[in-house]
N, C-alpha and C positions, 0 to 999 in steps of 0.2 A: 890606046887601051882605055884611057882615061873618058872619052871619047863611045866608046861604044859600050861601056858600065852604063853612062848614063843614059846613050839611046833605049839599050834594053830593060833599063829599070823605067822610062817614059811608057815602052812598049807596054810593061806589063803594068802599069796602075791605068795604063789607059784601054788593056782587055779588063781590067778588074772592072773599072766606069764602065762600060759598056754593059758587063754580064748584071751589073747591080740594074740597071735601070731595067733592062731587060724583064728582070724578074719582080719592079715593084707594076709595071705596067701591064702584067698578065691578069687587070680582070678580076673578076670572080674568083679567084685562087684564096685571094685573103679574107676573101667575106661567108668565113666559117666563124660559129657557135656553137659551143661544146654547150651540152646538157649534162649534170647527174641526175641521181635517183630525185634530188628534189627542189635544184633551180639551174636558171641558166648560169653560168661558169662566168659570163659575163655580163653585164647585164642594158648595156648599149653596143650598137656598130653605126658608123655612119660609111654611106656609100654614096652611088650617082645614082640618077635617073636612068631607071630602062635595068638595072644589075638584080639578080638574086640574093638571097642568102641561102646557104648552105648549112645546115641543122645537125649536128651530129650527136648523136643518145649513146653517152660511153656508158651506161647503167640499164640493169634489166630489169627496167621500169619501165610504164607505158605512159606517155606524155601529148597529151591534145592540145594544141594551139591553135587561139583563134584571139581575132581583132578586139584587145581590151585589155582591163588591168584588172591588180588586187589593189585595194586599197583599203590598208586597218582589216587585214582577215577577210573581206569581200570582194566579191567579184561583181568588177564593172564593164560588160560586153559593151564593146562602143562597135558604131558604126564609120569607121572613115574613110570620108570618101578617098577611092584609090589604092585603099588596103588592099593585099593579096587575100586570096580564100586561105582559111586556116590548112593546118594538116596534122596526120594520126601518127604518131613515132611509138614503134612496136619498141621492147629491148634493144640496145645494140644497133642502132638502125641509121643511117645517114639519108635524108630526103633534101630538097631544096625546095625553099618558099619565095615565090616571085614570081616574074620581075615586079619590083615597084616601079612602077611608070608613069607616077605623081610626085613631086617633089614636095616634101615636108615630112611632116613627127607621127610615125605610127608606132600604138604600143599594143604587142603582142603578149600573151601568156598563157599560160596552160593550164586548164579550167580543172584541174585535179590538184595540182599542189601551191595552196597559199605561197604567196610571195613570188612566187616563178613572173617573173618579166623580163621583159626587153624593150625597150625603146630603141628605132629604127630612126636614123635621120637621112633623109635621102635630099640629096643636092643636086 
């Protein structure tokens, strides 16, 4: 009895290991960014090369990003090489920006609301 308590308690931390890994290795699943009405929620992710990010606008606000930052209340449009093309997030809206297909530091922000960034570290 003693004996198969512990097969089955082996059994089941070794389905738990299994389903855990499973699900940190799905990808693009974890490379979401919540937006409010007037920054990003957070304000880096790092990922790989070749992956997207996934954008999601929990506010009914309209937010435009594109390749650059705010710095001190100003907007500075950079160009870097390998950036994705910006994009337009209506209210309530979920889009994805990518893939990044260059490895390194791009920073993203929404040319309407000071302070709204994200830096982007791709590996």
């Amino acid at each position: 009895m003693k004996k198969l308590c512990v097969i089955l308690l082996l059994c089941s931390l070794f389905s738990i290991l299994i389903v855990a890994c499973g699900e940190q290795s799905s990808g693009d699943s974890t490379n979401t960014v919540h937006t409010n009405d007037i920054i990003f929620l957070q304000d880096q992710i790092t990922i790989k090369k070749g992956e997207s990010i996934t954008v999601i606008n929990d506010a009914a606000t309209l937010h435009v990003i594109a390749n650059g930052t705010w710095k001190d209340g100003i907007q500075e449009t950079l160009k870097e090489p390998g950036a994705p093309a910006g994009l337009t997030l209506q209210g309530n809206e979920t889009k994805v920006i990518g893939p990044f297909n260059t490895s390194g530091v791009f920073h993203l922000y929404c040319t309407i609301h000071p302070n709204m960034n994200l830096t982007v570290t791709v590996q």
